[in-house]
C-alpha atoms as one frame of an Amber mdcrd trajectory, in Angstrom:
protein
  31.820 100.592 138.941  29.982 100.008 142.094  29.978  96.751 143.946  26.648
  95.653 144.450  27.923  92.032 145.769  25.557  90.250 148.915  27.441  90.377
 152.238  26.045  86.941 154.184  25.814  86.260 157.639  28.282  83.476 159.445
  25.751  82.883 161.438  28.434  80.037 163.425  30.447  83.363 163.744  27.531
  85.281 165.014  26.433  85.964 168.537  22.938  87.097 170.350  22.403  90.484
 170.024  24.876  91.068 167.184  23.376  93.429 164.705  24.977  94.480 161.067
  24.825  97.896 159.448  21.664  99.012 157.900  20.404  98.159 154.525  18.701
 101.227 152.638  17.174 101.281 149.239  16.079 103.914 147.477  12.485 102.934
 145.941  10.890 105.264 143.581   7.576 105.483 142.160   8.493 103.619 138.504
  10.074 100.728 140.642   6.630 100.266 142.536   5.014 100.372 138.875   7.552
  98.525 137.498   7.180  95.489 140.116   3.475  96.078 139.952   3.215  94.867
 136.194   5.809  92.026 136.827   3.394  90.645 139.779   0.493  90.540 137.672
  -1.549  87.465 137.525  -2.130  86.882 133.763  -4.740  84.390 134.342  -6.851
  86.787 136.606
């Protein structure tokens, strides 16, 4: 089982210039469609 939990900022822990590891997401053509029909305006 993969943990997919949100790691948040304590931002009164953080300093300027800090930077946290990269975020990557794989998107594929079926999520584009996918979100595509979801955004829809159904009164337009």
């Amino acid at each position: 089982v993969e943990d997919h939990s949100e790691k948040l900022w304590d931002y009164d822990a953080a300093e300027p210039g800090q930077s946290g590891p990269p975020t990557v997401v794989s998107i594929t053509k079926e999520d584009i469609s996918l979100y595509a029909l979801a955004a829809q305006n159904p009164s337009s």
